[in-house]
Backbone as CSV, one residue per row, in Angstrom:
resi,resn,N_x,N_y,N_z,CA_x,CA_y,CA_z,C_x,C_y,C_z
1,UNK,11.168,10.772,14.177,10.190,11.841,14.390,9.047,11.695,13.401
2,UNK,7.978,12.056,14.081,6.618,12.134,12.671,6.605,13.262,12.208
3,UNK,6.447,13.260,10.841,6.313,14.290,10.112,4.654,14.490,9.973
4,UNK,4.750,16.445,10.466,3.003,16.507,10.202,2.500,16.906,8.883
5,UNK,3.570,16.534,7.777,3.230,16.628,6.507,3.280,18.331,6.178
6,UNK,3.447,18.554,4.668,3.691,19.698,4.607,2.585,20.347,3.281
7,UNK,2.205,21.110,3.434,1.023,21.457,2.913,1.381,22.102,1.581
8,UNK,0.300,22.140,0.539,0.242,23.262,-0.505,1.198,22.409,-1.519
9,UNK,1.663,21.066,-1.796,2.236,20.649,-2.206,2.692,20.730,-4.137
10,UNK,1.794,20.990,-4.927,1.876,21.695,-6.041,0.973,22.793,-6.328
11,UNK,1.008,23.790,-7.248,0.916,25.060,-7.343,-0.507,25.189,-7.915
12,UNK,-0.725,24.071,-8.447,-2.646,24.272,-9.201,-2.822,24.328,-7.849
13,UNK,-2.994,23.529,-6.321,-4.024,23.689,-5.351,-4.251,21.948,-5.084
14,UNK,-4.754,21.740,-4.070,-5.767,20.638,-3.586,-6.746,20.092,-4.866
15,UNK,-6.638,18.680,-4.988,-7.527,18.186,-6.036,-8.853,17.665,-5.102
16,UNK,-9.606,17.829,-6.302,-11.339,17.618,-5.730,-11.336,16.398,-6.171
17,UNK,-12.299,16.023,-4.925,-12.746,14.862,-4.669,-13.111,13.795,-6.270
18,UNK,-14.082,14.956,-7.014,-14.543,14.203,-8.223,-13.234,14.168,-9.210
19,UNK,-12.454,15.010,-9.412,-11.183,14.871,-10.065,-10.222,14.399,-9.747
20,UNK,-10.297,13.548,-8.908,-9.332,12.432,-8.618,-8.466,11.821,-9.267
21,UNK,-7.616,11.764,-9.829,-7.250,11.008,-11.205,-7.018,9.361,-11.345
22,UNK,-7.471,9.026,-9.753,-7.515,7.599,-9.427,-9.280,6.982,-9.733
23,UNK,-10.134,7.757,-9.556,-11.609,7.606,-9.590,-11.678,6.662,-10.480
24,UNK,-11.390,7.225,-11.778,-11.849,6.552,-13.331,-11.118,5.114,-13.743
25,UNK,-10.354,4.576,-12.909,-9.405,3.490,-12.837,-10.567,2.299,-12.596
26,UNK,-10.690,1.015,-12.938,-11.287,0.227,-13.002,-10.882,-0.546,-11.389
27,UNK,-9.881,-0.219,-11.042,-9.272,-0.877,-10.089,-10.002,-0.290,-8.689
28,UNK,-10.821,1.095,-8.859,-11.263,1.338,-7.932,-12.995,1.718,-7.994
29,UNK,-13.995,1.418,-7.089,-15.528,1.613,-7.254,-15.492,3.315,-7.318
30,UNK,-16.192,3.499,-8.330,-16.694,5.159,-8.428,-17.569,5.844,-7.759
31,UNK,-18.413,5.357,-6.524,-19.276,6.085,-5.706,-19.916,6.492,-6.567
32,UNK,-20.592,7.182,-5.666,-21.964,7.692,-6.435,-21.252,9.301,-5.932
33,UNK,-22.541,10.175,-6.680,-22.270,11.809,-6.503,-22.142,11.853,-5.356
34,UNK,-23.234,11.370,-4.705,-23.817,12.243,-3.101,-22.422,11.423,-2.468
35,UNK,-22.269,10.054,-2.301,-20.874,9.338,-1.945,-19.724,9.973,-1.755
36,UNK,-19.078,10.825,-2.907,-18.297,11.633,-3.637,-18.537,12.724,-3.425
37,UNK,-19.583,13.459,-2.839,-19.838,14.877,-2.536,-19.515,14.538,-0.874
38,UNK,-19.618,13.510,0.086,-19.654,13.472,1.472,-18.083,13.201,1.378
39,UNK,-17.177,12.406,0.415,-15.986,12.398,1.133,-15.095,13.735,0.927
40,UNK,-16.055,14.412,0.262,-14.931,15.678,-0.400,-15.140,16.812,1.179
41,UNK,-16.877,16.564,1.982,-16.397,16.994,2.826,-15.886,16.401,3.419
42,UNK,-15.349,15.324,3.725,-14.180,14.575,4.608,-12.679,15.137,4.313
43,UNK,-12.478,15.265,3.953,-10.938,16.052,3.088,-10.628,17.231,3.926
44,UNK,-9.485,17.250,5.026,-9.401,18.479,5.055,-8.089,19.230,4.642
45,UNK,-7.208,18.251,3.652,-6.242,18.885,2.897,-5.319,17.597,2.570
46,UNK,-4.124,18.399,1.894,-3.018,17.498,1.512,-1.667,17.936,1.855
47,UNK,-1.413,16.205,2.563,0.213,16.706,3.184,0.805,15.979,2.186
48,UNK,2.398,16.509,2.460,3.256,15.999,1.200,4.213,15.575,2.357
49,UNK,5.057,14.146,1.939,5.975,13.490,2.916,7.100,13.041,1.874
50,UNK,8.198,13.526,2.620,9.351,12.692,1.879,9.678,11.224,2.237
51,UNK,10.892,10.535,2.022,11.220,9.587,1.544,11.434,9.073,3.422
52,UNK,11.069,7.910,3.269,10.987,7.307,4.784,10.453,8.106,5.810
53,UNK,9.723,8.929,6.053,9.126,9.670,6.935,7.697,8.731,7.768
54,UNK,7.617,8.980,8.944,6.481,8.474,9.757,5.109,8.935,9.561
55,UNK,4.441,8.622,8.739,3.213,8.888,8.600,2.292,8.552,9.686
56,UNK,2.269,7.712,10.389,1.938,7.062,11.637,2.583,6.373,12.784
57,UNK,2.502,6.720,13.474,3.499,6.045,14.891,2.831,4.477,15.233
58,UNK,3.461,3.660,15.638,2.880,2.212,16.186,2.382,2.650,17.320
59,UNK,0.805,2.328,17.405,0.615,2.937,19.249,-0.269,4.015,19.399
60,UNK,-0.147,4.891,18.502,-0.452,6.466,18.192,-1.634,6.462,18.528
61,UNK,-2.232,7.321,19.466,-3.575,7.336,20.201,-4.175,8.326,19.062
62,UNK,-3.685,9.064,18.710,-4.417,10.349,17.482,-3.793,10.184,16.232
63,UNK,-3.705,8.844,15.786,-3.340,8.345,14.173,-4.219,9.456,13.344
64,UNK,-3.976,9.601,12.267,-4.510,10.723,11.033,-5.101,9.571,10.238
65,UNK,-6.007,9.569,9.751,-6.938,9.134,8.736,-6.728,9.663,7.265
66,UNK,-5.589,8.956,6.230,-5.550,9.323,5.228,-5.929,8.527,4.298
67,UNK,-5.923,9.136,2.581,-6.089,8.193,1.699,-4.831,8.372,0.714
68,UNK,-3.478,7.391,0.817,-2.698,7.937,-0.539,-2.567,7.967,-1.818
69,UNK,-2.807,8.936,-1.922,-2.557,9.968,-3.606,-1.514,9.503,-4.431
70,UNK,-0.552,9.960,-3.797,0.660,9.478,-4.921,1.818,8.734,-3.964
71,UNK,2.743,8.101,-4.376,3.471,7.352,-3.597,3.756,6.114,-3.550
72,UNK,4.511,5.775,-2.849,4.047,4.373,-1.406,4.591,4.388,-0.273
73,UNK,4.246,3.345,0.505,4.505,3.827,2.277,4.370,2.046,2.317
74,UNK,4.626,1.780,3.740,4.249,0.071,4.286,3.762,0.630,5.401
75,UNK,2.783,-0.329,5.830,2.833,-0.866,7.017,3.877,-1.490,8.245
76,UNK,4.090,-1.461,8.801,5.181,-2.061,9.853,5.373,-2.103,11.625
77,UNK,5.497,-3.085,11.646,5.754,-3.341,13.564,7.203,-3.926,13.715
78,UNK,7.757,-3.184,14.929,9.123,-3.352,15.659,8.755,-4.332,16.541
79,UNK,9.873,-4.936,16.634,10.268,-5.542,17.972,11.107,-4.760,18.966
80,UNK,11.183,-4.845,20.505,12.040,-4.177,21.307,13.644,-3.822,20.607
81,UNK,13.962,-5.033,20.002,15.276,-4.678,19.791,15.680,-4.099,18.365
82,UNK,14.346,-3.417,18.039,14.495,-2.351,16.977,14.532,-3.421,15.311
83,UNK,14.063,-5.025,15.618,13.777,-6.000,14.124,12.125,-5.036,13.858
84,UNK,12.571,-5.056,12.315,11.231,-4.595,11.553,10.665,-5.640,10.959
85,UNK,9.459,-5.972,11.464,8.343,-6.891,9.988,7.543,-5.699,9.636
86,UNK,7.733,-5.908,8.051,6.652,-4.795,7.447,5.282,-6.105,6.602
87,UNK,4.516,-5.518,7.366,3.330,-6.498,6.888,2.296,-6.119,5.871
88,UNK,2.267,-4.866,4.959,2.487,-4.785,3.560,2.722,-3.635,3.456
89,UNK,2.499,-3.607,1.892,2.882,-2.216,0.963,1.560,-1.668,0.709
90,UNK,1.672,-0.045,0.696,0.862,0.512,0.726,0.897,1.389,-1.094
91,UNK,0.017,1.322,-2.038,-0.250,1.906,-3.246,-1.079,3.031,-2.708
92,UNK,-0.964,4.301,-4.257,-2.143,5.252,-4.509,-3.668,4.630,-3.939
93,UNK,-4.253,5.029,-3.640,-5.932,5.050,-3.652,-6.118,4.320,-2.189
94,UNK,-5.222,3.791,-1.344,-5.428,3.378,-0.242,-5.592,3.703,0.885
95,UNK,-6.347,2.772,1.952,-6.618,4.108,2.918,-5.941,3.561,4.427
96,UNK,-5.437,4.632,5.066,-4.531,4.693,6.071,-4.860,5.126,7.452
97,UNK,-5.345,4.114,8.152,-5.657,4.905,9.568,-6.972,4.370,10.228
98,UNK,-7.827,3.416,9.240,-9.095,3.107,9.714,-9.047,2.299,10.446
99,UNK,-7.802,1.387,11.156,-8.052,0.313,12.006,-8.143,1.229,13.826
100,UNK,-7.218,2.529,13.853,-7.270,3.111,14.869,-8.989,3.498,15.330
101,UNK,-9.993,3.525,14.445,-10.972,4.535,14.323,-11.908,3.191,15.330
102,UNK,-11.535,2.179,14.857,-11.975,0.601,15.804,-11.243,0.008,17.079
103,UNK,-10.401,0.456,17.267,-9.657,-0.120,18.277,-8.882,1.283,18.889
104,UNK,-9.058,2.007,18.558,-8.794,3.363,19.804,-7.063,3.727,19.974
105,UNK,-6.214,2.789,19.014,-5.211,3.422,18.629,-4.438,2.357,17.602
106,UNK,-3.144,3.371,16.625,-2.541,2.205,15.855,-2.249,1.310,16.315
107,UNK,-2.200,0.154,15.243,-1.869,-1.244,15.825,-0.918,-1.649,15.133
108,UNK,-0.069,-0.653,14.570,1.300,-0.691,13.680,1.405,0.447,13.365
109,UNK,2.865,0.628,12.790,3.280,2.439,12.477,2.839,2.124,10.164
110,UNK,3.331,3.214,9.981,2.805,3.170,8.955,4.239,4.373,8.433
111,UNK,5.294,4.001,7.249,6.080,4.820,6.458,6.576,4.769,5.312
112,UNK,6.599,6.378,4.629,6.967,6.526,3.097,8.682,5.858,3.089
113,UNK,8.180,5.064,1.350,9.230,4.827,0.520,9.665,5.567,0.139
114,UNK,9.107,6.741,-0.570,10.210,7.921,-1.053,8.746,8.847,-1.109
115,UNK,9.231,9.930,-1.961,7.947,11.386,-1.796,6.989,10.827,-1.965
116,UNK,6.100,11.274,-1.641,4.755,10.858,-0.874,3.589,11.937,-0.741
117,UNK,2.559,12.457,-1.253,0.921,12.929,-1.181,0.103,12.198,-0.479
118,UNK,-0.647,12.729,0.534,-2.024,11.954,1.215,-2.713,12.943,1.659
119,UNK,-4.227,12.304,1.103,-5.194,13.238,1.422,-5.563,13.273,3.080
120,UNK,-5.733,14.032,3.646,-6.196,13.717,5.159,-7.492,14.166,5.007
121,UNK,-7.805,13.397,5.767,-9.371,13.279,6.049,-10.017,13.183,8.023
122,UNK,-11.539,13.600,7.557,-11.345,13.871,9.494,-11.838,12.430,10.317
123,UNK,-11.058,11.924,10.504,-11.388,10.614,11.226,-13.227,11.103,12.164
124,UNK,-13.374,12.074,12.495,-14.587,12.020,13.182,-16.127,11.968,12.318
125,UNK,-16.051,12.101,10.963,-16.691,11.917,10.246,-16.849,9.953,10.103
126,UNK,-15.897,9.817,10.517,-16.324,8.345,9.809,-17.812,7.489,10.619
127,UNK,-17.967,8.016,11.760,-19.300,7.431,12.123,-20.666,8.144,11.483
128,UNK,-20.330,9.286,10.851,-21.698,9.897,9.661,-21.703,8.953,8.578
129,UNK,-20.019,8.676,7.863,-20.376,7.607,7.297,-20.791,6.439,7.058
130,UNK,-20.987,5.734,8.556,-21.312,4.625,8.700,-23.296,4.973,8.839
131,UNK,-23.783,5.911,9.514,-24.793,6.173,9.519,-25.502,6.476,8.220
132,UNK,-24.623,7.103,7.117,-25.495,7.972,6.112,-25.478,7.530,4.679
133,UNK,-24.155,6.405,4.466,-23.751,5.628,3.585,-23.493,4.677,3.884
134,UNK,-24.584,3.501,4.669,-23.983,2.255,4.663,-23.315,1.103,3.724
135,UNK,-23.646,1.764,1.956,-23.033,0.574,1.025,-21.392,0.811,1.010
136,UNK,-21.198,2.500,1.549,-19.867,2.689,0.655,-18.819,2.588,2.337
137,UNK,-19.642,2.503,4.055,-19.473,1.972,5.021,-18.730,0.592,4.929
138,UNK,-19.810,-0.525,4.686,-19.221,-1.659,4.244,-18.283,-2.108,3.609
139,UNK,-18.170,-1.036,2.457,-16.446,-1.306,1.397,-15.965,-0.993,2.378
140,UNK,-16.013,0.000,3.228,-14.470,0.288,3.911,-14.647,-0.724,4.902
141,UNK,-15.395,-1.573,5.029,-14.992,-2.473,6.548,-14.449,-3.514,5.607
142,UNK,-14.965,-3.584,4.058,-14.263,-4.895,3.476,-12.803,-4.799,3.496
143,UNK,-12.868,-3.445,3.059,-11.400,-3.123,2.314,-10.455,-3.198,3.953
144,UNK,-10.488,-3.070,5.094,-9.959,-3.361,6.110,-9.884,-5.388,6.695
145,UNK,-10.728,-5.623,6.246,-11.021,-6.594,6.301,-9.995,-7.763,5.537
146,UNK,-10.021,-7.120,4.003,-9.346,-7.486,2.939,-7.706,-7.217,3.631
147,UNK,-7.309,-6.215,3.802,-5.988,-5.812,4.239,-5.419,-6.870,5.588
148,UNK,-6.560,-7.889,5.924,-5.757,-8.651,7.363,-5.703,-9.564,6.582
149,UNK,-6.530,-9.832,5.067,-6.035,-11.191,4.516,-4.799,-10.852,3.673
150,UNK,-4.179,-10.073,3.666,-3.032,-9.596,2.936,-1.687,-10.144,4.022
151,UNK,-1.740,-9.554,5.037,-1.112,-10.010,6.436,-1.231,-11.487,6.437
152,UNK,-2.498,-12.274,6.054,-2.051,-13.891,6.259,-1.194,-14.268,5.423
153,UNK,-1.681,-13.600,4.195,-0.876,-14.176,2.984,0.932,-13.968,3.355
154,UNK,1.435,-12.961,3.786,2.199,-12.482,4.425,2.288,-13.654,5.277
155,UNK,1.967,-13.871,6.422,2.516,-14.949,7.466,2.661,-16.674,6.705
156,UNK,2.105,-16.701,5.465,2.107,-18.047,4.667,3.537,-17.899,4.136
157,UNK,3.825,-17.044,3.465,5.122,-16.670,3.071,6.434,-17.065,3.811
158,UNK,6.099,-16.075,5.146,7.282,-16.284,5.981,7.187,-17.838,6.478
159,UNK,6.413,-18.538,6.956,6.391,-19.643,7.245,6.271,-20.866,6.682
160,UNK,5.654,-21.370,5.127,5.950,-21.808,4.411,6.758,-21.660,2.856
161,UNK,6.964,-20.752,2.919,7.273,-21.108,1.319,8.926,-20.266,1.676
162,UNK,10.008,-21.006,0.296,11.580,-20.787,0.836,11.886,-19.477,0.169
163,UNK,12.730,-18.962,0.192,13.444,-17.820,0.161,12.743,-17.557,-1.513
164,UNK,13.429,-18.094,-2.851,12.565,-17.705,-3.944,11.299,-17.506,-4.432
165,UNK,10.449,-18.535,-3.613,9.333,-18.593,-3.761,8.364,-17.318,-3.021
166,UNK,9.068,-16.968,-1.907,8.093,-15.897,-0.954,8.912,-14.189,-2.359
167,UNK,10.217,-14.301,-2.586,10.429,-12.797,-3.426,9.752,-13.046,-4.542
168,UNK,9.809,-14.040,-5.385,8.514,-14.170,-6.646,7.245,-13.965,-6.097
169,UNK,6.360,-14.406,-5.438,5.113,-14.097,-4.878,4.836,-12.815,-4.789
170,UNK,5.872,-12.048,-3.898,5.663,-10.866,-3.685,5.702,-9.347,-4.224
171,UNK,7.063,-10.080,-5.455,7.084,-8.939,-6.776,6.204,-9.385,-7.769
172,UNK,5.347,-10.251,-7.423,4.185,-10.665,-8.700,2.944,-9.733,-8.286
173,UNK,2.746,-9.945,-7.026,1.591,-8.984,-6.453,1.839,-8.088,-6.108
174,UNK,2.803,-7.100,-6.450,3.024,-5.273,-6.036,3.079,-5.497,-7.423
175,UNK,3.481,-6.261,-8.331,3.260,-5.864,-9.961,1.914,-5.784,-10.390
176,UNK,1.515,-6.562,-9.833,-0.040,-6.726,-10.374,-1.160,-5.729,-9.887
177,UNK,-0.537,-5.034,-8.593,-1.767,-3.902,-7.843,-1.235,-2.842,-8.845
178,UNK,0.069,-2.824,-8.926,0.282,-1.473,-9.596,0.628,-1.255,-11.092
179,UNK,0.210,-2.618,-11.774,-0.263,-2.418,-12.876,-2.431,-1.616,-13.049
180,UNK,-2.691,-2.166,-12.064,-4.501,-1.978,-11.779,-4.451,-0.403,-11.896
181,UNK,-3.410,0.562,-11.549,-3.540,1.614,-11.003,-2.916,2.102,-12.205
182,UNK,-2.324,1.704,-13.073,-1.592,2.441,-14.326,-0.031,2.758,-13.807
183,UNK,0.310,2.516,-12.603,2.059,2.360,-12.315,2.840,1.774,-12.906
184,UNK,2.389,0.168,-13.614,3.276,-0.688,-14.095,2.472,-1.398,-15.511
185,UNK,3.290,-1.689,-16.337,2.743,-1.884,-17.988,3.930,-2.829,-18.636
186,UNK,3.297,-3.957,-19.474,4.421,-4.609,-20.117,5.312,-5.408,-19.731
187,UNK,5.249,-5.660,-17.970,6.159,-6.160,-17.643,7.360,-5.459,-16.420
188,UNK,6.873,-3.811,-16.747,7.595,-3.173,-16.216,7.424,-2.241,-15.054
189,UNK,7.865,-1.736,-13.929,6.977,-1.138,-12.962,8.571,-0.682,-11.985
190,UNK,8.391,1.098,-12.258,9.443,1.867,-12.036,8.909,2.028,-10.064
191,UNK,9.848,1.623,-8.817,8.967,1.446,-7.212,9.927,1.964,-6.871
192,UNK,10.078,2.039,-5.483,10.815,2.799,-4.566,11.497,1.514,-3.600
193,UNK,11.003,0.334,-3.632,10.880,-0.601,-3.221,12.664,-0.980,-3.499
194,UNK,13.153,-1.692,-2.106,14.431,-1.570,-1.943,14.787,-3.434,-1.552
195,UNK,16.016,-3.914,-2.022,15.929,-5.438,-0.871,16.011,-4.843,0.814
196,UNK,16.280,-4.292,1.100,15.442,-3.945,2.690,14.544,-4.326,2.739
197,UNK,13.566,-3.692,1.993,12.128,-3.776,2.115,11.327,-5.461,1.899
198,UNK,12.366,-5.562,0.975,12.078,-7.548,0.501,13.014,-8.241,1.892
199,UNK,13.412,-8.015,2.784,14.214,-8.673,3.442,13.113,-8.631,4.685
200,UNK,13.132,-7.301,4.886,12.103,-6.867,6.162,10.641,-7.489,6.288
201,UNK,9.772,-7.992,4.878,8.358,-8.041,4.828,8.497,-9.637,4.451
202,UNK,9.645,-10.488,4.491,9.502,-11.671,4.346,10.688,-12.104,4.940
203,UNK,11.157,-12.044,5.996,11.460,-12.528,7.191,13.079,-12.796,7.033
204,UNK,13.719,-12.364,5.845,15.136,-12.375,5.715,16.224,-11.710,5.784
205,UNK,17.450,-12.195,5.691,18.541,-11.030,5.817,18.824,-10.719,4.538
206,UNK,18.844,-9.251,4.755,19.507,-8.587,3.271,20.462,-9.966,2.671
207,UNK,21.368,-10.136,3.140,22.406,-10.726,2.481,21.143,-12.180,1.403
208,UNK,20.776,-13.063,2.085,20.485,-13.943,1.494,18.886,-13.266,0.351
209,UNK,18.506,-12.165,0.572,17.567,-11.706,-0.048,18.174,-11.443,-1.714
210,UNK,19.420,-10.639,-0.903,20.716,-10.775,-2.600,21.017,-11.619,-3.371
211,UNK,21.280,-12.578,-2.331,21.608,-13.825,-2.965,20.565,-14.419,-3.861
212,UNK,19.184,-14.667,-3.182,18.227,-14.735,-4.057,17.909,-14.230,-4.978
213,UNK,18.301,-12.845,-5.076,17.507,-12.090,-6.573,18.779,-12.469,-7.839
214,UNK,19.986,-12.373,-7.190,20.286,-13.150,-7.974,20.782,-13.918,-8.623
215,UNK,20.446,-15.293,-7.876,20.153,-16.298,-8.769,18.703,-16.429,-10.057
216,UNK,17.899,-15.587,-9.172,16.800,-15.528,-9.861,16.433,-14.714,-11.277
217,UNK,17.715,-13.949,-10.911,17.808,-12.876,-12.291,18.968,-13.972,-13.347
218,UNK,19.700,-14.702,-12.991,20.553,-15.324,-13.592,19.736,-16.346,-14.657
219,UNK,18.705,-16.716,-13.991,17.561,-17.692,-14.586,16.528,-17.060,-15.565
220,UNK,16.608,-15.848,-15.745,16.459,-15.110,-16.193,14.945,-14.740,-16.334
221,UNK,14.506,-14.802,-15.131,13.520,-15.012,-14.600,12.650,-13.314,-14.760
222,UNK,13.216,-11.803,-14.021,13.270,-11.022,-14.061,14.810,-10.287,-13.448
223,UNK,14.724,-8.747,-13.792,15.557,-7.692,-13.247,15.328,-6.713,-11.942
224,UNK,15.683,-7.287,-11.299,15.429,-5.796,-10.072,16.678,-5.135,-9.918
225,UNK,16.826,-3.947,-10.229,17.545,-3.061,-9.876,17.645,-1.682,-9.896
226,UNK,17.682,-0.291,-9.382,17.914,1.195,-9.589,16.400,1.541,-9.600
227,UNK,16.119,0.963,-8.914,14.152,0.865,-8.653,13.584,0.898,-9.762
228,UNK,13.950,-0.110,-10.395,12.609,-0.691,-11.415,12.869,-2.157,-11.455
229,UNK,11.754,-2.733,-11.388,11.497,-3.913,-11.621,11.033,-4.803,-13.178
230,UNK,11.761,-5.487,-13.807,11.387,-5.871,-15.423,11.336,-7.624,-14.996
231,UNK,10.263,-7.720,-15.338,9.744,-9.267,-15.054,9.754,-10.002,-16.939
232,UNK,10.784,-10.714,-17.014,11.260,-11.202,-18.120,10.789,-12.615,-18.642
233,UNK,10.076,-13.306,-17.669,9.874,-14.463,-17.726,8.157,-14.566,-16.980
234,UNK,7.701,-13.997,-16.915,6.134,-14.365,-16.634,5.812,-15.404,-15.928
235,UNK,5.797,-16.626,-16.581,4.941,-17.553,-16.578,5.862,-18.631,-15.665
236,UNK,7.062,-18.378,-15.949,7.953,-19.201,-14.488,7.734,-19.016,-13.433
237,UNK,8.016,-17.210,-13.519,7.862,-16.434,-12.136,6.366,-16.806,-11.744
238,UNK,5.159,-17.284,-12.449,4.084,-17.228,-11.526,4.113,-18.982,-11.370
239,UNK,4.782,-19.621,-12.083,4.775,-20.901,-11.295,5.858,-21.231,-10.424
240,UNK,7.031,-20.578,-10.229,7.490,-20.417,-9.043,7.082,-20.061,-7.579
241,UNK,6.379,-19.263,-7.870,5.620,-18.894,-6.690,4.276,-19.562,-6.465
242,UNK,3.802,-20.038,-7.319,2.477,-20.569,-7.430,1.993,-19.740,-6.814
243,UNK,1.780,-19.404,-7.909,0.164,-18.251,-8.603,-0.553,-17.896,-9.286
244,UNK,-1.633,-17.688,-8.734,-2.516,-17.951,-9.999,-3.615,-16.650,-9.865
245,UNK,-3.143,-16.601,-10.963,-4.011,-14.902,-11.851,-5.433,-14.848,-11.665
246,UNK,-5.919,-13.908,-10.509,-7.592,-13.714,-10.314,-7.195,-12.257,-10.458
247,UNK,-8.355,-12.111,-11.006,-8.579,-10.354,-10.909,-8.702,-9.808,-9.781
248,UNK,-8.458,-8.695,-9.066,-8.271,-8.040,-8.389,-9.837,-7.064,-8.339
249,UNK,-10.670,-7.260,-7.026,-12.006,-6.513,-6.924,-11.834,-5.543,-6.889
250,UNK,-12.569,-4.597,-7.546,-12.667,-3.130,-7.206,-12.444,-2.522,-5.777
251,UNK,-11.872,-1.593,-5.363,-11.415,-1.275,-3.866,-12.469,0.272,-3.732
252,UNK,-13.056,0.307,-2.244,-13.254,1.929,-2.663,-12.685,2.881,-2.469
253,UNK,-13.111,3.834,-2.467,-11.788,5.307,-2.959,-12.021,6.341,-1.805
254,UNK,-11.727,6.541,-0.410,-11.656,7.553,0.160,-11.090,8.657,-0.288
């Protein structure tokens, strides 16, 4: 069932647009006032979602246009016989729903890892924005844009690289977005993130996903367990996976 989110979620009230507590993060572009004064009228509240709930249906002709606040959620498409590929993870400050606003309905479902905040916003505004703010227009076609090269990177995974190499890759880069955001520090980064979720978004069975972590923890590579992740070894783990450390562009902030 979709949940239509549940309102009034802590007791101060709805946060404003300019008090964002994601704004001031380097990880995301700060708009300008007038920018920041048009998405605040875009906002028309905040739902609160628990733990695995449907934020979006695959298909959904009237998808919701959000941006999430606090949390995480994935992306994901079924097959008939009910196999999940989740084709990524969704962080704070991201935005949820803009591919429907182009193609006239979801083109995947979209659900929370555990409790969950998102701002909703009115999908019918988004063609004022394209008219009235074309610089901060364009981020969002990048930042959609950006999100299908996330999905290749994703299909490189499943198709070339073996079982260790695609779970190092992939706990290097949910470490690294959610260090940008102030989630993860030192090495360390407390997720909701389950081997389901590592089994489901890189093409394996739980069982051998286990098997992998650990051997990989035996090597003493990092720890995953009781949802936190402690990456003990750095510099293996990013040449295991081969990777290589670019900064991460500023994203913008619906």
């Amino acid at each position: 069932m979709i949940s239509s989110g549940r309102k009034g979620w802590h007791a101060m009230g709805e946060i404003r647009c300019r008090a964002c507590p994601h704004r001031p993060l380097p990880a995301f572009k700060t708009g300008t006032p007038e920018e920041i004064d048009f998405i605040q009228s875009m906002k028309l509240g905040e739902d609160e979602f628990g733990a695995g709930e449907t934020v979006t249906a695959e298909a959904a002709a009237d998808a919701p246009l959000y941006t999430l606040l606090t949390g995480w959620a994935f992306r994901y498409r079924t097959l008939p016989d009910g196999r999940r590929q989740i084709l990524n993870f969704l962080l704070p400050g991201d935005l949820i729903g803009v591919q429907a606003n182009f193609l006239g309905e979801a083109s995947h479902g979209v659900e929370t890892m555990g409790p969950a905040v998102l701002c909703r916003l009115a999908r019918s505004k988004m063609w004022d924005l394209y008219r009235g703010y074309p610089s901060l227009a364009f981020d969002v076609t990048w930042l959609t844009a950006h999100e299908e090269g996330v999905v290749d990177e994703t299909l490189l995974s499943v198709g070339r690289r073996n079982a260790s190499e695609r779970i190092a890759s992939l706990l290097l880069y949910l470490y690294k977005r959610a260090a940008a955001i102030g989630m993860a520090a030192e090495g360390v980064m407390d997720t909701p993130l389950r081997q389901t979720h590592l089994a489901d978004a890189l093409g394996l069975s739980r069982a051998h996903v286990n098997e992998t972590i650990g051997r990989l923890e035996s090597l003493g590579l990092f720890r995953f367990r009781r949802g936190r992740l402690e990456i003990l070894n750095p510099r293996a783990l990013e040449s295991l996976a081969d990777y290589f450390e670019q900064p991460l562009a500023p994203r913008p902030l619906l």
